[in-house]
C-alpha positions in Angstrom: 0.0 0.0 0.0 1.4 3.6 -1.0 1.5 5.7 2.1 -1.2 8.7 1.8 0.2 11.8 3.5 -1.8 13.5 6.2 -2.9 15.9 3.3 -4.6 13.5 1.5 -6.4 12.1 3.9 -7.6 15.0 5.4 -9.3 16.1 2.1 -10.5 12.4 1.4 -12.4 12.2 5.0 -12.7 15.5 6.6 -10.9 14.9 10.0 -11.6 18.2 11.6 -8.3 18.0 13.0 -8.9 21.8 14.3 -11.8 20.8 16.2 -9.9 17.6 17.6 -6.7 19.7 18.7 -9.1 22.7 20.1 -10.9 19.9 22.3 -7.5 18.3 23.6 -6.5 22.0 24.5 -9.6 22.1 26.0 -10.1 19.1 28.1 -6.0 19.3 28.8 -5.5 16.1 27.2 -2.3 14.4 27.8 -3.4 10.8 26.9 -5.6 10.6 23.9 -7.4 7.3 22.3 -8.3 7.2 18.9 -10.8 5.1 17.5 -11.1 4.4 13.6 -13.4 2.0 11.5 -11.9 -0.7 9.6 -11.6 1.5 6.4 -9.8 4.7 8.1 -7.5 2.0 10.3 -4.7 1.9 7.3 -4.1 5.8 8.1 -4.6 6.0 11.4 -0.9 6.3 12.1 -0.6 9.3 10.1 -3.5 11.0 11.3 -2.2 10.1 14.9 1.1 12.0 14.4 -0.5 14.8 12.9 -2.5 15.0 15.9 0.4 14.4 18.8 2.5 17.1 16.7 -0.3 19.9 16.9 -1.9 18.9 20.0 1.1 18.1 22.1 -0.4 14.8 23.8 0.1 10.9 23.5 -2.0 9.3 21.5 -3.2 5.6 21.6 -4.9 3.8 18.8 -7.7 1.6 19.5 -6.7 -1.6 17.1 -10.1 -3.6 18.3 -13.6 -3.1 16.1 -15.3 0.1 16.4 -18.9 -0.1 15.7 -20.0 3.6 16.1 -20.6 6.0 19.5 -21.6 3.4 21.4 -18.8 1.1 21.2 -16.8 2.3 23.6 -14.0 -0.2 24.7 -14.8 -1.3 28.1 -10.6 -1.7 29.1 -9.9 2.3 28.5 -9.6 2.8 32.4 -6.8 0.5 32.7 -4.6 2.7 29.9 -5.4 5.7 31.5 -6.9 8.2 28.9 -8.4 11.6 29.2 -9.9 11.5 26.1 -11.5 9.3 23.4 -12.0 10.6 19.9 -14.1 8.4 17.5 -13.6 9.0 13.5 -16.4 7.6 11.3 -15.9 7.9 7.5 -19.6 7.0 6.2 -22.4 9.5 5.5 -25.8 8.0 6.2 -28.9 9.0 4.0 -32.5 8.9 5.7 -35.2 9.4 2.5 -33.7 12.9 0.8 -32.1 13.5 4.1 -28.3 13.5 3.9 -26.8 12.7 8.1 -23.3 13.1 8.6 -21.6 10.7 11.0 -20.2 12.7 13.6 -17.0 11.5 15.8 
């Protein structure tokens, strides 16, 4: 597989990496989880140095399924994290109704 830069990626899926990196500042973050479905997991280690390198935290990926909002993996207390982000890369469509999946 050819290795996307974070550029690419970004304009493929939209990671609002602002928004992330405004809500580590936020919550003061040190320890950050990241959660990706199985199509966004071959970038996640791109998007999770772009995000230690603005942000200034540690980030952790979450290698396990990830099955939306709900799926929140029940063994985060034991690694210690101040944050969980969840990135979704599917756009659901109710009737004419077009719902973005929010992370």
């Amino acid at each position: 597989m050819i290795k996307k830069i974070f550029h690419d990626i970004n304009k493929k899926y939209d990671l609002e990496i602002g928004r992330i990196v405004k809500t580590i500042g936020k919550e003061k973050a040190k320890k950050v989880l990241l959660q990706f479905p199985e199509g966004m997991k071959p970038y996640s280690t791109v998007i999770c140095e772009e995000i230690e390198a603005r942000a200034g935290c540690e980030c952790f990926i979450w290698l396990d399924s990830c099955f939306g909002g709900c799926d929140i993996p029940l063994e985060v207390d034991k690694i210690g994290v101040d944050l969980i982000v969840q990135f979704g890369h599917s756009d659901w469509s109710f009737g004419k109704k077009e719902i973005s999946v929010l992370k």
